[in-house]
TISETI-427145 format. One record per atom (N, C-alpha, C): residue number from 1; residue in three letters; x, y, z; atom name. Coordinates in nm, 3 decimals, decimal comma, m for minus. Each point is the difference from the previous one (the first is absolute). Example, Ala and Ser with C-alpha at 12.3 -4.5 7.8 and 13.67 -1.06 7.14 Angstrom:
// TISETI-427145
+-----+------+---------+---------+---------+------+
: pos : code :       x :       y :       z : site :
+-----+------+---------+---------+---------+------+
:   1 :  ALA :   1,319 :  m0,569 :   0,780 :    N :
:   1 :  ALA :  m0,089 :   0,119 :   0,000 :   CA :
:   1 :  ALA :   0,090 :   0,120 :   0,000 :    C :
:   2 :  SER :  m0,035 :   0,105 :  m0,072 :    N :
:   2 :  SER :   0,082 :   0,119 :   0,006 :   CA :
:   2 :  SER :  m0,077 :   0,109 :   0,073 :    C :
+-----+------+---------+---------+---------+------+
***
This chain:
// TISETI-427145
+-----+------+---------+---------+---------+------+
: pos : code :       x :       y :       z : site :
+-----+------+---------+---------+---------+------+
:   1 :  UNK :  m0,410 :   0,120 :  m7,459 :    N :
:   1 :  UNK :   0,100 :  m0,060 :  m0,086 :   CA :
:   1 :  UNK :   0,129 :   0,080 :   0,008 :    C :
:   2 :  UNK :   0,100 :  m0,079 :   0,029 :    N :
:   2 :  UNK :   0,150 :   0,050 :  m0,009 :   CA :
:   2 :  UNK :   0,127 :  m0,093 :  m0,022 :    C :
:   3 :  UNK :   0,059 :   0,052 :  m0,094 :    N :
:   3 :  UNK :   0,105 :  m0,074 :   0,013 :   CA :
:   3 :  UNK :   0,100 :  m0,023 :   0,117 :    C :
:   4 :  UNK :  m0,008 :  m0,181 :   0,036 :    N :
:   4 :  UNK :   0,105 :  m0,036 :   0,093 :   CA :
:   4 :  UNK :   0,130 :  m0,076 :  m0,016 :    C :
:   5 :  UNK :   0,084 :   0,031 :   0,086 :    N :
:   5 :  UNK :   0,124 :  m0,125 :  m0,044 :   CA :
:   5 :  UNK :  m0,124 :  m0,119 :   0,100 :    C :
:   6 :  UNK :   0,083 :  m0,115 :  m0,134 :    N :
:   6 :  UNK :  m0,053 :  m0,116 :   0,114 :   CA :
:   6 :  UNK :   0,118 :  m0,089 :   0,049 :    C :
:   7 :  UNK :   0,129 :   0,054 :  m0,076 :    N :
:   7 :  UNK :   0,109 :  m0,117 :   0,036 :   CA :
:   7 :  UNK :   0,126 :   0,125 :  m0,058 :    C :
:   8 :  UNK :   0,104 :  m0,052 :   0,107 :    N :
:   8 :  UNK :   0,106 :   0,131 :   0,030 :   CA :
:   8 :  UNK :   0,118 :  m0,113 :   0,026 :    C :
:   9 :  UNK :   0,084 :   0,000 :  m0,099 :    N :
:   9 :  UNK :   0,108 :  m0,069 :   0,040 :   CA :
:   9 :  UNK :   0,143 :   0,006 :  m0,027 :    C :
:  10 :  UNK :   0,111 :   0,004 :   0,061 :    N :
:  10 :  UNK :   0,132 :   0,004 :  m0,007 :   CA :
:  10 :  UNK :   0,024 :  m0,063 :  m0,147 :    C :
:  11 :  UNK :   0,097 :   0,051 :  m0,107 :    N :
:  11 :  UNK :   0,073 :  m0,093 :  m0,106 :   CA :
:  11 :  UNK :   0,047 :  m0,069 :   0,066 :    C :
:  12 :  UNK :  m0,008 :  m0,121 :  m0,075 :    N :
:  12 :  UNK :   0,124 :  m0,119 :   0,026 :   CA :
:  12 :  UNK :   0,121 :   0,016 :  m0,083 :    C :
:  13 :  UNK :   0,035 :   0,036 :  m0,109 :    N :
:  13 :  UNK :   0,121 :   0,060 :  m0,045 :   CA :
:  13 :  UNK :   0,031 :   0,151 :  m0,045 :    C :
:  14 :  UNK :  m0,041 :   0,096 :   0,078 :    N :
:  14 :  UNK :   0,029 :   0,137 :  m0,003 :   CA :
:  14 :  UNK :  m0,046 :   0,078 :   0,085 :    C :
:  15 :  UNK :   0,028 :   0,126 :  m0,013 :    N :
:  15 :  UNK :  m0,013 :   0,044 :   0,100 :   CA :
:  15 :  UNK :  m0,167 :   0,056 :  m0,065 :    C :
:  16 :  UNK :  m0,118 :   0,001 :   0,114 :    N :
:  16 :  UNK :  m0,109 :   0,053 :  m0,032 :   CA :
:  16 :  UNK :  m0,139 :  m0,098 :   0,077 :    C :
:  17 :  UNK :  m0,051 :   0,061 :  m0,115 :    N :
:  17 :  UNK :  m0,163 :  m0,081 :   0,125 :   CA :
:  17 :  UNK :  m0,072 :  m0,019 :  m0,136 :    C :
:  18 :  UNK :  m0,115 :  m0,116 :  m0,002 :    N :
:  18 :  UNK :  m0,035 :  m0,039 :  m0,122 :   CA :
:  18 :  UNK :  m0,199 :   0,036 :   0,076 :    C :
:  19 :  UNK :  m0,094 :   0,029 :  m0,060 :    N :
:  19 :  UNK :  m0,112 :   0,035 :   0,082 :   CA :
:  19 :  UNK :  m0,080 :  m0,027 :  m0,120 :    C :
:  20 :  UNK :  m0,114 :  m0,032 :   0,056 :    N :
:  20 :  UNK :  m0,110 :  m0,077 :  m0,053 :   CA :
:  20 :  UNK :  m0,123 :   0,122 :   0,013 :    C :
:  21 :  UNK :  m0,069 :   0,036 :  m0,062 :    N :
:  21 :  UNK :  m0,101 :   0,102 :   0,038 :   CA :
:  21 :  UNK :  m0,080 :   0,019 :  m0,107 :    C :
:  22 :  UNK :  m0,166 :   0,089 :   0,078 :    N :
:  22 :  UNK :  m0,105 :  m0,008 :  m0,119 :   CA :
:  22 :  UNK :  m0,135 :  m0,006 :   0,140 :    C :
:  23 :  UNK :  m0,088 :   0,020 :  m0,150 :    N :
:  23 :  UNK :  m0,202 :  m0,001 :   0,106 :   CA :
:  23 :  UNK :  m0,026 :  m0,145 :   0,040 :    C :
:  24 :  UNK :  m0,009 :  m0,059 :   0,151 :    N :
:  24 :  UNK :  m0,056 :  m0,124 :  m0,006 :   CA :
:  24 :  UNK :  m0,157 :   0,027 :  m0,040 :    C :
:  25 :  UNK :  m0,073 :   0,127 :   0,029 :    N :
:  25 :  UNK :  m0,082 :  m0,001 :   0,002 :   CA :
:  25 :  UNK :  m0,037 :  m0,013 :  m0,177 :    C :
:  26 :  UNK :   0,032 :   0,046 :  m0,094 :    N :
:  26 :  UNK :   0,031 :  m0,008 :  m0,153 :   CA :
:  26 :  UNK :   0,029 :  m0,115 :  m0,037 :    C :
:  27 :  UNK :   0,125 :  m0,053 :   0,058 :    N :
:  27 :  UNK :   0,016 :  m0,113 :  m0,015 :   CA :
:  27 :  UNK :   0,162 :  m0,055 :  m0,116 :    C :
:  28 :  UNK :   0,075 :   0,136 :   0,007 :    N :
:  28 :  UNK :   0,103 :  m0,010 :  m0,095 :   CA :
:  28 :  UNK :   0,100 :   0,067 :   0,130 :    C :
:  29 :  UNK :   0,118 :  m0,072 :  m0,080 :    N :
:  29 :  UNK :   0,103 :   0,009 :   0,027 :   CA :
:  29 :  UNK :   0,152 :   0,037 :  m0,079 :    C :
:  30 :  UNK :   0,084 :   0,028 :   0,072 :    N :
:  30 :  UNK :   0,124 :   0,034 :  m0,092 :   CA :
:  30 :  UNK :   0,159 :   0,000 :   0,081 :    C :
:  31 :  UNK :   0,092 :   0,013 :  m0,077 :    N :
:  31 :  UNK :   0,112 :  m0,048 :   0,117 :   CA :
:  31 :  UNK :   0,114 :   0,115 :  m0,071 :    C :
:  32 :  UNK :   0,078 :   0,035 :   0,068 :    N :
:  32 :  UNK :   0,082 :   0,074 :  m0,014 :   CA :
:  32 :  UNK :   0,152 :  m0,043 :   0,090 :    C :
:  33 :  UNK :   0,116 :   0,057 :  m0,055 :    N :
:  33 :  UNK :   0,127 :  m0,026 :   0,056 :   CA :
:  33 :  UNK :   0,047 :   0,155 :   0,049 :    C :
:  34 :  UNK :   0,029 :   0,002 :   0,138 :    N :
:  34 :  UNK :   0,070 :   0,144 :   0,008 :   CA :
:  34 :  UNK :   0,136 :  m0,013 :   0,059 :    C :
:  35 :  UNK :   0,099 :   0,110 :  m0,021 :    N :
:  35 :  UNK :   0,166 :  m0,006 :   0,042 :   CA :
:  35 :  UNK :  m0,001 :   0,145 :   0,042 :    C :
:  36 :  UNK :   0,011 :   0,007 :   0,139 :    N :
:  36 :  UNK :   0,045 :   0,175 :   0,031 :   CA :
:  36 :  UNK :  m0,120 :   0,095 :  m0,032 :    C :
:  37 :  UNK :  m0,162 :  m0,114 :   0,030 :    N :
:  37 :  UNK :  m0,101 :   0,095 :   0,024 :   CA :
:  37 :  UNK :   0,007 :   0,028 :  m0,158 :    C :
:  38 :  UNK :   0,030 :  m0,071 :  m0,138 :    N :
:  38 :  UNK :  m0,048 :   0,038 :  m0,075 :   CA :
:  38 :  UNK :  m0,084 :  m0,091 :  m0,103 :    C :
:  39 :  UNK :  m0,059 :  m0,016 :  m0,047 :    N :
:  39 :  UNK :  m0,057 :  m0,120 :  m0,117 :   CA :
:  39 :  UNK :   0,078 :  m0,001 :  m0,027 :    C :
:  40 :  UNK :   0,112 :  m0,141 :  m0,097 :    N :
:  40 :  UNK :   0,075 :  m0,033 :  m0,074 :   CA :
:  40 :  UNK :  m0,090 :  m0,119 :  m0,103 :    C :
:  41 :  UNK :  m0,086 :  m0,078 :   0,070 :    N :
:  41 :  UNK :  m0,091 :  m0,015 :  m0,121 :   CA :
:  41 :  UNK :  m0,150 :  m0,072 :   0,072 :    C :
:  42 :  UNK :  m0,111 :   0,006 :  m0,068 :    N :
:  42 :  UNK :  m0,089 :   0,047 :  m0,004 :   CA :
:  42 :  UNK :  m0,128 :  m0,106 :  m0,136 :    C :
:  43 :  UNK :  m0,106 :  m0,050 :   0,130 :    N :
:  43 :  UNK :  m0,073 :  m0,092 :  m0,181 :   CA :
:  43 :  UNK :  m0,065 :   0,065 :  m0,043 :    C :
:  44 :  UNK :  m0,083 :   0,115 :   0,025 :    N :
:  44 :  UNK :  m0,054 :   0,062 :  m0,085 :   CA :
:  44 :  UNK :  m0,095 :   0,015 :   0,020 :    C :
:  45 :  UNK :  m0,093 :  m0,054 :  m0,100 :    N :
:  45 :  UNK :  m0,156 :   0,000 :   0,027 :   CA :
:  45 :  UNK :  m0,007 :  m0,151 :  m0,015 :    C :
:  46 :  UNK :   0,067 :  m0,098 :   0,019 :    N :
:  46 :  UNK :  m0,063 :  m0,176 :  m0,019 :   CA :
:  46 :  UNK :  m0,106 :  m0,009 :   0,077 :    C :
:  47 :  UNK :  m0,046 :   0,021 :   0,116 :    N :
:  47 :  UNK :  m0,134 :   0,003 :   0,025 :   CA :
:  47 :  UNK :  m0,046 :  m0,143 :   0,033 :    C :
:  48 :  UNK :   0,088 :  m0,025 :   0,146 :    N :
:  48 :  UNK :   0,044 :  m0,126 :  m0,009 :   CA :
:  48 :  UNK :  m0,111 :  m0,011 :   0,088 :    C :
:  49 :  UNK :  m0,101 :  m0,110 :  m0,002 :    N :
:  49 :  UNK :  m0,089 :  m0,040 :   0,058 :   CA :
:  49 :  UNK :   0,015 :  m0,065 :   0,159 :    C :
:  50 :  UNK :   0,139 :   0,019 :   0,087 :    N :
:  50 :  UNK :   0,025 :  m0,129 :   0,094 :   CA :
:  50 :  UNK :   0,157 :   0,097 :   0,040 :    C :
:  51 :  UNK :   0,007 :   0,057 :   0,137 :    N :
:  51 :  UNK :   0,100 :   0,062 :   0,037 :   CA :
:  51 :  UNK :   0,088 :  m0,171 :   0,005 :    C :
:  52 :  UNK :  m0,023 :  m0,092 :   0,046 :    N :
:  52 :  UNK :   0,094 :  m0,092 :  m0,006 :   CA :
:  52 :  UNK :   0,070 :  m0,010 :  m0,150 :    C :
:  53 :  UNK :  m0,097 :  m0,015 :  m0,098 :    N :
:  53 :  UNK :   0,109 :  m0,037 :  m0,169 :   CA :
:  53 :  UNK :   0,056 :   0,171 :   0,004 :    C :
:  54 :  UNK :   0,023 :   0,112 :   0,029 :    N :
:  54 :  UNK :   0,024 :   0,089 :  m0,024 :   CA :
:  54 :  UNK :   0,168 :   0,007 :   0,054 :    C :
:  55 :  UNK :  m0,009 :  m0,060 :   0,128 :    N :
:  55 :  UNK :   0,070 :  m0,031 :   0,089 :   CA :
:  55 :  UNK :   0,133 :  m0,097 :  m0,101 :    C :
:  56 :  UNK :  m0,066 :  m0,107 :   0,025 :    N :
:  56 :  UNK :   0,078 :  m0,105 :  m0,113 :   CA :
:  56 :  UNK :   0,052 :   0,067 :  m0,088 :    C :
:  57 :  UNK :  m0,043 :   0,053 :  m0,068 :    N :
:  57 :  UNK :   0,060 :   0,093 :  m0,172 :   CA :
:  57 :  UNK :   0,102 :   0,036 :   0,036 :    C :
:  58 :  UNK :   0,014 :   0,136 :   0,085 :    N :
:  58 :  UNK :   0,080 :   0,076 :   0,087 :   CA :
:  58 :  UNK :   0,120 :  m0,057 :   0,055 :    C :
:  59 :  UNK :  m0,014 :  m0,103 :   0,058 :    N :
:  59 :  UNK :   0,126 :  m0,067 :   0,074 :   CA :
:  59 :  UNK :   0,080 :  m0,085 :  m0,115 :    C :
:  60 :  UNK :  m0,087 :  m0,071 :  m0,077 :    N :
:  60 :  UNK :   0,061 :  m0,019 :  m0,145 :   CA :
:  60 :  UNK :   0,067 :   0,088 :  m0,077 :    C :
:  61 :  UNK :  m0,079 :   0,086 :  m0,031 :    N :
:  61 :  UNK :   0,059 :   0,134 :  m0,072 :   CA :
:  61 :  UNK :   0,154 :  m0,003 :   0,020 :    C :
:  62 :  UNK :  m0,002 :   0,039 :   0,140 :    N :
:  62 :  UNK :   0,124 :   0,062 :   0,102 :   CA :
:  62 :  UNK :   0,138 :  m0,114 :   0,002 :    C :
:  63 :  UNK :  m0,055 :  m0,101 :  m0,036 :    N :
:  63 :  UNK :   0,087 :  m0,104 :   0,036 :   CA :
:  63 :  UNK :   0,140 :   0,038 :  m0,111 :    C :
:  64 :  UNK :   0,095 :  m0,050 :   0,034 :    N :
:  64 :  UNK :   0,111 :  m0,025 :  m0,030 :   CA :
:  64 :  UNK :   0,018 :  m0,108 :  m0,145 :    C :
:  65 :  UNK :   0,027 :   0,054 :  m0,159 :    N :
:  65 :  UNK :   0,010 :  m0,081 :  m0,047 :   CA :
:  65 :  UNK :   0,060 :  m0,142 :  m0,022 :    C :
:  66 :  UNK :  m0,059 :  m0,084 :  m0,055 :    N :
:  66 :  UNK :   0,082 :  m0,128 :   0,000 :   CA :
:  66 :  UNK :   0,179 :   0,022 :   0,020 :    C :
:  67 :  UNK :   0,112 :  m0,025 :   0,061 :    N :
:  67 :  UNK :   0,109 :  m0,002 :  m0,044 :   CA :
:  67 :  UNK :   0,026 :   0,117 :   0,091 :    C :
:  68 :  UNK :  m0,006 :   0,017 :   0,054 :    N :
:  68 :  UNK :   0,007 :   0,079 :   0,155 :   CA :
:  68 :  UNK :   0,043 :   0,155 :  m0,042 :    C :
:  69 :  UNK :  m0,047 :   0,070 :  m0,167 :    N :
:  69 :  UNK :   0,027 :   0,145 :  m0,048 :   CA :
:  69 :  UNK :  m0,080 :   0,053 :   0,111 :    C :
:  70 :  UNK :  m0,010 :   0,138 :   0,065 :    N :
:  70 :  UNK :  m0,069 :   0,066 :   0,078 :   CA :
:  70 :  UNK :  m0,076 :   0,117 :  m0,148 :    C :
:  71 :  UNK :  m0,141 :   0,000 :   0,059 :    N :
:  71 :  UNK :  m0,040 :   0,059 :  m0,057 :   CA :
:  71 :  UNK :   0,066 :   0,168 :   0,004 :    C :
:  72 :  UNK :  m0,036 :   0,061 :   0,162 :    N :
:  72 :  UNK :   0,004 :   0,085 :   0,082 :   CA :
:  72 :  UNK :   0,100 :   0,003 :   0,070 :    C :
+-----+------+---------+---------+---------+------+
***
């Protein structure tokens, strides 16, 4: 058992990489946002059953509010 990334990907509005990671073998997952190699944010312990909905959250999260404010 070890934790893996399972999904590594470029922001779509900032600069950074959004990554999906956790035990397939366990069976949880979790997603994190990094900028310059650092967490900027992070789910925690949700203990997301499905690297895909973890995934989803994440890119949601990240998104750009309604009305084109930048979060980041």
């Amino acid at each position: 058992m070890s934790i893996e990334i399972l999904h590594h990907i470029d922001r779509a509005f900032a600069d950074g990489t959004v990554e999906v990671y956790g035990e397939p073998d366990m069976g949880w997952y979790e997603w994190r946002i990094l900028s310059r190699g650092e967490i900027v944010e992070d789910s925690g312990n949700a203990g997301y059953g499905s690297p895909t909905l973890a995934l989803r959250d994440a890119l949601n999260w990240d998104a750009p509010p309604a009305g084109g404010a930048k979060r980041r």
